[in-house]
N, C-alpha and C positions, 0 to 999 in steps of 0.2 A: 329439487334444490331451491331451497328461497333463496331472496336476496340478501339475508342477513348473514346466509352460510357463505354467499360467495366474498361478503366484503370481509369475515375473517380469513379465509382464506388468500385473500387477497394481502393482506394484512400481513400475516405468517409469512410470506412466500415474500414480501417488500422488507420483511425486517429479518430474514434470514441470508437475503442477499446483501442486506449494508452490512451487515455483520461482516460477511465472508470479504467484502471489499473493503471495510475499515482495516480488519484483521492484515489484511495480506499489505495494505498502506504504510502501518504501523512496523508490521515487519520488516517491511522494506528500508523503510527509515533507518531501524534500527539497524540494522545487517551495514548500511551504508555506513553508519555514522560510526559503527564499531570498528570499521575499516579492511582491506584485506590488499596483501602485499604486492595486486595487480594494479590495486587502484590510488589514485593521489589522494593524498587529506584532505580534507574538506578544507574548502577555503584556501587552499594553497595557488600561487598566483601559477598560471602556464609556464610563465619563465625559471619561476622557481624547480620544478620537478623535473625540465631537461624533455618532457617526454610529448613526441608531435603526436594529433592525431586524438 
């Protein structure tokens, strides 16, 4: 193996992983920001929602 194989490799393997953690960031976001009926609105103050904890 040279060195040239291991720096694409190296490469591939760096840019398959931001991938998979951009992805799942993104998701997250989005999942959060679309809302779901366990959780408060974004931005809504503590007092507002009633809910401790």
């Amino acid at each position: 193996m040279t060195s040239s194989d291991f720096a694409v490799d190296v490469t591939e393997n760096w840019q398959s992983e931001l991938l998979a953690v951009a992805s799942m960031a993104v998701l997250s976001i989005y999942l959060r920001q679309r809302g779901s009926p366990e959780s408060k609105p974004v931005g809504a103050a503590h007092t507002a929602t009633g809910v401790e904890g």
